[in-house]
C-alpha positions in Angstrom: -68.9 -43.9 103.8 -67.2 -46.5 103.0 -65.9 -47.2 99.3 -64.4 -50.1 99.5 -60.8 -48.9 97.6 -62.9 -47.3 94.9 -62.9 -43.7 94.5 -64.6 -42.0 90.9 -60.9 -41.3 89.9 -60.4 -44.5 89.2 -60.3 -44.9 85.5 -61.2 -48.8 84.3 -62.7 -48.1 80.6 -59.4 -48.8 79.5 -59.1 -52.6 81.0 -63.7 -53.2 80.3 -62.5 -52.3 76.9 -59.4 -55.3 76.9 -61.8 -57.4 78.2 -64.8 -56.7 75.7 -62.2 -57.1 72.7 -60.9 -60.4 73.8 -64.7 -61.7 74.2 -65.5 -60.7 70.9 -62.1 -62.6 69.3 -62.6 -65.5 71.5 -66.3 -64.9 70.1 -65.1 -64.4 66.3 -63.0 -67.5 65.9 -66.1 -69.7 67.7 -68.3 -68.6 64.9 -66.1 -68.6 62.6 -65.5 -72.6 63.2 -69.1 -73.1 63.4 -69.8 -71.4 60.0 -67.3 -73.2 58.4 -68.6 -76.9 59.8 -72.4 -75.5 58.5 -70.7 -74.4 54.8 -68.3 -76.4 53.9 -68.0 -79.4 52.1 -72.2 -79.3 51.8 -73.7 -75.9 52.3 -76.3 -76.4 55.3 -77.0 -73.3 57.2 -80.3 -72.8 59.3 -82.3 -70.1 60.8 -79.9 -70.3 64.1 -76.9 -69.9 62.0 -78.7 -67.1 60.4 -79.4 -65.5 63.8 -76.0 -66.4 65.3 -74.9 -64.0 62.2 -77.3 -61.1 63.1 -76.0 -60.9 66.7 -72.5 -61.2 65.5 -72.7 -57.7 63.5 -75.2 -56.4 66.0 -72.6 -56.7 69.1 -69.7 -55.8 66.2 -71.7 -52.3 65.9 -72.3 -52.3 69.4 -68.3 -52.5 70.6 -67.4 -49.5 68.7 -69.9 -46.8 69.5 -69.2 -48.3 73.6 -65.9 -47.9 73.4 -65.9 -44.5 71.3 -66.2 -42.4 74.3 -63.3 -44.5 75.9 -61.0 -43.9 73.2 -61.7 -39.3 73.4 -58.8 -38.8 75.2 -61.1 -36.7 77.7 -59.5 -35.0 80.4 -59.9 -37.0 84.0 -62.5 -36.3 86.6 -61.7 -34.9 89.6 -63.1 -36.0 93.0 -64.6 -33.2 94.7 -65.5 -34.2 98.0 -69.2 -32.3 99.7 -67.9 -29.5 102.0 -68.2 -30.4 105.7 -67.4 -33.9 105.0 -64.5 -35.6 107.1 -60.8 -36.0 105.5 
């Protein structure tokens, strides 16, 4: 069986969770410009800015319960290979 380099030790949440946080600040500061073109100097926000807005705090909410279980500190899983297998 071949695994390709990966075994279930391997332990990426830490480097998923990098990447997710950059995404959303990359993210935050593209809204952020677009919200300030639609409010500022004449106050003109539609019902796409107003969605744009409710997935903004929906993936906000959705981050931190993903990357709650990352953060545990839970002790690593051990490989335990299927007796009879081949070392």
């Amino acid at each position: 069986m071949d695994t390709h380099g990966y075994s279930p030790d391997d332990d990426r949440g830490p480097l998923m969770m990098g990447f997710n946080y950059a995404l959303l600040v990359l993210s935050l500061i593209i809204y952020s410009a677009r919200i300030a073109t639609r409010v500022y100097p004449k106050f003109c926000m539609t019902a796409a800015d107003y969605t744009v807005t409710l997935a903004m705090v929906s993936r906000r909410s959705t981050l931190g319960s993903t990357s709650a279980p990352l953060t545990a500190r839970s002790p690593p899983r051990r490989y335990v290979a299927p007796s009879g297998s081949a070392s």
